[in-house]
C-alpha positions in Angstrom: -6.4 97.9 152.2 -3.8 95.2 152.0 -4.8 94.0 148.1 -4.5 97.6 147.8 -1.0 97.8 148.9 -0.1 94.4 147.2 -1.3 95.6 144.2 0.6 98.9 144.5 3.4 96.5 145.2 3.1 94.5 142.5 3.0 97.6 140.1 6.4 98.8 141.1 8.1 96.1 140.7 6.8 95.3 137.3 7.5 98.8 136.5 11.1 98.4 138.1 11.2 95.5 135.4 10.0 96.7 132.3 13.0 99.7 133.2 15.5 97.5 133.7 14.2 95.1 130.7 14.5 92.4 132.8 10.6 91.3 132.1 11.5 88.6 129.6 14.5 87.3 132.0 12.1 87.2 135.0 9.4 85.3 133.5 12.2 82.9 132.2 13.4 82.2 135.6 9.7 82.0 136.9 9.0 79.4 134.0 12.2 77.4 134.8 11.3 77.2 138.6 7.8 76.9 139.0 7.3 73.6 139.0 10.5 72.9 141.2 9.2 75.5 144.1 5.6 74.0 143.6 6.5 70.1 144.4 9.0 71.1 147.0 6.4 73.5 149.1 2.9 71.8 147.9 0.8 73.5 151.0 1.6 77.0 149.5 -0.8 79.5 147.3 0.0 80.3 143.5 1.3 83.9 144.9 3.4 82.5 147.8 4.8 80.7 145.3 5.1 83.6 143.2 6.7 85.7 145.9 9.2 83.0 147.2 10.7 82.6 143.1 11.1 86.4 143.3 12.7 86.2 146.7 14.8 83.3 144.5 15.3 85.6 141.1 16.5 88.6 143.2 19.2 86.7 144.4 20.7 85.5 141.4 20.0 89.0 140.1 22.0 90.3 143.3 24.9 87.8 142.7 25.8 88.8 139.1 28.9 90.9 138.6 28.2 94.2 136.7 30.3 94.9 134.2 33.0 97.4 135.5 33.3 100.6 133.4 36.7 101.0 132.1 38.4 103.9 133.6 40.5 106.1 131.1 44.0 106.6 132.4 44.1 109.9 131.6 41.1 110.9 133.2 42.2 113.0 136.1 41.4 111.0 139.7 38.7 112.6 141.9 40.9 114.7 144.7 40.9 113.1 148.9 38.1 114.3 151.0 39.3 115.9 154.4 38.9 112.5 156.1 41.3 110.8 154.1 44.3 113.5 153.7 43.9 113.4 157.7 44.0 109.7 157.4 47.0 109.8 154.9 49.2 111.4 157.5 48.0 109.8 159.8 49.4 106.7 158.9 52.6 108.7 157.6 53.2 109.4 161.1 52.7 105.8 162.6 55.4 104.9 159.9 57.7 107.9 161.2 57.2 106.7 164.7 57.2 103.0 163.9 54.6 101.3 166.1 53.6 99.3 162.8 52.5 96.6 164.8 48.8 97.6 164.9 46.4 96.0 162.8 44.4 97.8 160.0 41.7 97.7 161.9 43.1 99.5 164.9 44.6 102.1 162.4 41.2 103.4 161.2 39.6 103.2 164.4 42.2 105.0 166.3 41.8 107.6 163.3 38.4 107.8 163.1 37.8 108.2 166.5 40.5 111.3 166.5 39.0 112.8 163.6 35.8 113.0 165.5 37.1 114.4 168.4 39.5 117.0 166.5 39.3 120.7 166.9 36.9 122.6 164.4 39.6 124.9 163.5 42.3 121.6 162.5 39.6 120.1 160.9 38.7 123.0 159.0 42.2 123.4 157.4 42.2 119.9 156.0 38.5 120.9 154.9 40.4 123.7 153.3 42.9 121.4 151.4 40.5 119.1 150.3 39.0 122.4 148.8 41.8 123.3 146.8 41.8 119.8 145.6 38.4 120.0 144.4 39.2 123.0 142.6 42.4 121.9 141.1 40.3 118.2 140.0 37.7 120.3 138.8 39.9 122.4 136.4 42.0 118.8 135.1 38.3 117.6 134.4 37.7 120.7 132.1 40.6 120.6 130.4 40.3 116.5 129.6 36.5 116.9 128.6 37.9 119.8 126.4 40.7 117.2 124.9 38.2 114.5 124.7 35.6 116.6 122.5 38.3 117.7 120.3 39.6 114.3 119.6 35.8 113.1 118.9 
């Protein structure tokens, strides 16, 4: 049962691989730091050797930046959830009332914690705001896709 579910194991992340086409990369990194891993833990097995250079190769594959997709500045902005108009005047009326001395920190958990315990029927109106916001982003998104295609 356990080769079983190593093997099954192993398939998926080969398969992850060969998606991602990081197959040639991984084998790279393997070649690179076999021998390294292999003279530093001599006791260990070919696959615990194996396993701790993927444990290795995941991390470096974790740390790289992915490239950020450039945002077009005409492209209409997604519209605030009810949470964060609350939490936008919210913090308008900390301005108003000037206790500015709280941290960030305390801000957003003071919020949070009254936007859990709100009334269902003052939540539901910022619900309905962040409604009319979708609707409103929704129709800018049409008419910019409708721009975009005729430009292309």
């Amino acid at each position: 049962k356990e080769f079983l579910e190593n093997k099954a194991e192993l398939l998926r992340k080969t398969q992850e691989m060969a998606e991602s086409g990081d197959m040639v990369e991984y084998f790279s990194f393997l070649q690179e730091n076999w021998r390294k891993v292999v003279e530093d833990h001599q006791e260990m097995e070919a696959k615990e050797v194996q396993e701790v250079i993927w444990q290795m190769w995941s991390k470096v594959k974790t740390k790289q930046k992915k490239v950020k997709k450039v945002r077009d500045p005409a492209e209409p902005r997604k519209p605030l959830t009810a949470f964060f108009i609350y939490q936008r005047q919210m913090r308008q009326e900390l301005m108003k009332t000037g206790n500015v001395a709280m941290s960030n920190k305390e801000v957003m958990g003071m919020v949070g914690e009254r936007w859990r315990n709100m009334d269902q029927d003052l939540r539901r109106e910022y619900e309905k705001q962040a409604e009319e916001l979708k609707v409103d982003y929704k129709k800018e998104m049409e008419n910019f896709k409708r721009g975009k295609d005729a430009e292309d």
